[in-house]
MIVEX-892629 format. One record per residue (C-alpha): residue number from 1; x, y, z; residue in three letters; chain. Coordinates in steps of 0.001 Angstrom, whole numbers, plus 500000, padded with zeros to 6 digits. Example, Ala and Ser with C-alpha at 12.3 -4.5 7.8 and 13.67 -1.06 7.14 Angstrom:
REM residues 2
  num       X       Y       Z  residuo  cadena
    1  512300  495500  507800      ala       A
    2  513670  498940  507140      ser       A
REM end
This chain:
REM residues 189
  num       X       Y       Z  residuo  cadena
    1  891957  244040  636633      unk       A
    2  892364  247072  637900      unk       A
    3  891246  249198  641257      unk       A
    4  889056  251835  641187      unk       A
    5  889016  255114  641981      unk       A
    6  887313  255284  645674      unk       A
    7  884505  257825  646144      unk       A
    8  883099  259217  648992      unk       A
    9  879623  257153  649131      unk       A
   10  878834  254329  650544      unk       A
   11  877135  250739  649528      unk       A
   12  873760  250472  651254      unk       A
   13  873775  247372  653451      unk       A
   14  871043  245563  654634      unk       A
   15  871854  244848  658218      unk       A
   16  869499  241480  658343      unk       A
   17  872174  240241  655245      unk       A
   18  875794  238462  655763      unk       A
   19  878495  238467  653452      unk       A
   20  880224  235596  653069      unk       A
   21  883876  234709  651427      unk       A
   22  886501  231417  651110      unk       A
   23  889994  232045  650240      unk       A
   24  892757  229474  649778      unk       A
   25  895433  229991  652045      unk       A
   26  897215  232161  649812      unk       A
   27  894557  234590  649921      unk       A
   28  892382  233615  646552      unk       A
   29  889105  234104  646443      unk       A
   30  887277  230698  646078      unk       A
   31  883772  231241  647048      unk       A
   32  881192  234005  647650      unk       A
   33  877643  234077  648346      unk       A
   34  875338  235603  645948      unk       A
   35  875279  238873  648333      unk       A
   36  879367  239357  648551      unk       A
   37  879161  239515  644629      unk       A
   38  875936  242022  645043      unk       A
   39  877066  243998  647184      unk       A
   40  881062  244263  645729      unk       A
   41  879667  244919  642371      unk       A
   42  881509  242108  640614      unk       A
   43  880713  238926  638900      unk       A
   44  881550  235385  640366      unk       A
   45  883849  235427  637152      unk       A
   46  885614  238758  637828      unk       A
   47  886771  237636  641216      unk       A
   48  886891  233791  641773      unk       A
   49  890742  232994  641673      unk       A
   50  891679  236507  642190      unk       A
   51  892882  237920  645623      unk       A
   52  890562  239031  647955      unk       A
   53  892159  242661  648298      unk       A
   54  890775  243160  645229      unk       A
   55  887982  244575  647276      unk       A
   56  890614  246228  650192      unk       A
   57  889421  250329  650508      unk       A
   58  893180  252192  650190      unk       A
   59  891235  254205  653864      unk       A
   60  892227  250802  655756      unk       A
   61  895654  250400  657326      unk       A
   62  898175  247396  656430      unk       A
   63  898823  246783  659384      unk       A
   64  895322  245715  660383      unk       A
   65  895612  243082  657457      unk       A
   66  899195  241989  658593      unk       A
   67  897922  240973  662217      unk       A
   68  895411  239342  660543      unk       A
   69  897127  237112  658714      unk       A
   70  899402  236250  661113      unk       A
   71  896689  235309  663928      unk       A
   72  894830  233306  661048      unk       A
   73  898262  231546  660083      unk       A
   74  898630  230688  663838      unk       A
   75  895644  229049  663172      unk       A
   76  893816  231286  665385      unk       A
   77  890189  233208  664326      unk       A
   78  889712  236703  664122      unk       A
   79  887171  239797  664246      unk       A
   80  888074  242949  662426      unk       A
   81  886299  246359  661606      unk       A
   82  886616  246416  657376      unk       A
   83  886146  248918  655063      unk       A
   84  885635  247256  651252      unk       A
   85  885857  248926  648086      unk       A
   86  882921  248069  645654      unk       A
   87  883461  247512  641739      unk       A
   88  881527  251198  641362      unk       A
   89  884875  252987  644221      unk       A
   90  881780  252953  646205      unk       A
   91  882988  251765  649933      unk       A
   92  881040  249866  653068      unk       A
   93  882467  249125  656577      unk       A
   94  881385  245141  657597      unk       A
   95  882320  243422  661294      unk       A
   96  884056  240113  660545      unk       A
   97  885072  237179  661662      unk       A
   98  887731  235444  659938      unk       A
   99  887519  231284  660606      unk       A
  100  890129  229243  659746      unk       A
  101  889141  225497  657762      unk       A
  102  891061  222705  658690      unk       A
  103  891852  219446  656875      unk       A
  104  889698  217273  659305      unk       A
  105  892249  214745  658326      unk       A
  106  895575  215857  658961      unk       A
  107  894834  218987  660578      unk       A
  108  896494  221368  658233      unk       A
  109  894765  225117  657466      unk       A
  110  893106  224874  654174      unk       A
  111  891438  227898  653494      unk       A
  112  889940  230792  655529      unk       A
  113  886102  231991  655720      unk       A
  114  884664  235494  656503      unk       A
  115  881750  235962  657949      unk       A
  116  880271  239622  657195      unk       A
  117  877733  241992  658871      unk       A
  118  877009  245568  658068      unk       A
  119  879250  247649  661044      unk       A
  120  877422  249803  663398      unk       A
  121  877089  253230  663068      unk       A
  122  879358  253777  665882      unk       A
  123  881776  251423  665820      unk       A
  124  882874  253118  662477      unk       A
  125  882975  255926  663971      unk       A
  126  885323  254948  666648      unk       A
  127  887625  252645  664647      unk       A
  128  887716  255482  661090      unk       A
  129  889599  257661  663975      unk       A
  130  892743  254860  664759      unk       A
  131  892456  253491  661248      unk       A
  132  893359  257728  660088      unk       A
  133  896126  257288  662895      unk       A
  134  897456  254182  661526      unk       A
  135  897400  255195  657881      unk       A
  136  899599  258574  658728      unk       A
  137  901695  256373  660445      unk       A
  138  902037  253948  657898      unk       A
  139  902708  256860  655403      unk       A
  140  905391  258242  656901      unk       A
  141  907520  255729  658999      unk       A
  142  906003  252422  657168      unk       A
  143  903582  249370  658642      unk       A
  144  906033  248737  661414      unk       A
  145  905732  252198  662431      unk       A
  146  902040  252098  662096      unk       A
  147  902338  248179  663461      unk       A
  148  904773  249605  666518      unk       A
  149  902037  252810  667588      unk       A
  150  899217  250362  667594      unk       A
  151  901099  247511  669757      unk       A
  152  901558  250791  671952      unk       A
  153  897994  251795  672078      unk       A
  154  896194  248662  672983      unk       A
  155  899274  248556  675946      unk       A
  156  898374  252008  677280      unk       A
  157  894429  250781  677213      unk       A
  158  894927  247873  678984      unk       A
  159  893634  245780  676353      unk       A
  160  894335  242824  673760      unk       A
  161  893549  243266  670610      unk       A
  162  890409  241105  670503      unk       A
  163  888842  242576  674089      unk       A
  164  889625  246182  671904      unk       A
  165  887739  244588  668905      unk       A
  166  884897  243046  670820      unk       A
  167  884423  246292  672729      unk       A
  168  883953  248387  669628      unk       A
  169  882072  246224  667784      unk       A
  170  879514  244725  670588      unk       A
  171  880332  241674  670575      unk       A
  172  877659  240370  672664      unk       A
  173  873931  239815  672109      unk       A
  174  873107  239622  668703      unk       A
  175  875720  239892  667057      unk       A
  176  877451  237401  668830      unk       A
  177  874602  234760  668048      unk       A
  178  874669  236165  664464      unk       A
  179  878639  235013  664161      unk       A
  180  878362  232027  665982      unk       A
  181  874693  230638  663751      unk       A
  182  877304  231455  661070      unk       A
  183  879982  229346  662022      unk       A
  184  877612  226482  662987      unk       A
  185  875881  226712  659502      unk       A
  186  879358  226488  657579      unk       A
  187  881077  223913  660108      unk       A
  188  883179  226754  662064      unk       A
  189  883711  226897  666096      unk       A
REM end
């Protein structure tokens, strides 16, 4: 199947909604709640079994993805700042948290859950700024370049990546009650 052509408008969201998403380790889509297939504009047909950056906007960096995988294959859980492109090239920015699922019997990852909420306003608006940083590094020296700058940044902030994330986002309040009623729901942490 392919990608379409992104346009410049986005999917409504309606903030009181979640998005929800299973992959197998590999990165296959194995679930999705009735709003992730509303709001991406396919059918549980068109992207069950397929990978999930199906629905990856070309606006977001690699890197962002790479450090995501390897904190979730660390078997550690992660919030990101996402921008998803819908069936239509339509796009719309979501906080996440990606879980990991374990094998409650002999430990091992076994797939990965997101957890979706329509982004703020202004934490778009602060992360669309690095993401354009990242991209034209990425474009021209490649995602370690872009993977390199970013290490860089968080250093000269004084910041790890998920006290950066939380403090764009608001992590806190609720949204933070929002992620974690999530995770009790669906048998996270």
């Amino acid at each position: 199947m392919e990608k379409p052509t992104p346009i410049d408008e986005p999917v409504k969201l309606d903030k009181y909604k979640y998005i929800m998403s299973r992959t197998d380790t590999k990165g296959n889509i194995e679930f999705g709640n009735d709003y992730f297939f509303e709001i991406s504009g396919y059918s549980p047909n068109e992207l069950i079994g397929k990978p999930h950056n199906m629905i990856r906007h070309p606006d977001m960096p690699k890197v962002i993805f790479k450090l995501m995988w390897d904190r979730l294959q660390q078997g550690k859980n992660i919030f990101a700042l996402v921008k998803n492109l819908a069936k239509d090239g339509r796009y719309y920015w979501v906080t996440t948290k990606f879980e990991i699922k374990k094998d409650p019997m002999d430990n091992t990852i076994r797939s990965y859950m997101a957890y979706r909420q329509a982004a703020r306003p202004k934490a778009v608006e602060t992360i669309s700024k690095i993401y354009g940083e990242l991209l034209d590094i990425e474009k021209s020296g490649g995602m370690e370049a872009s993977e390199k700058y970013f290490a860089g940044y968080l250093d000269s902030q004084r910041l790890s990546y998920d006290e950066f994330i939380d403090n764009i986002i608001g992590n806190k309040g609720a949204l933070k009650l929002f992620f974690s009623a999530m995770a009790k729901m669906f048998g996270g942490k």
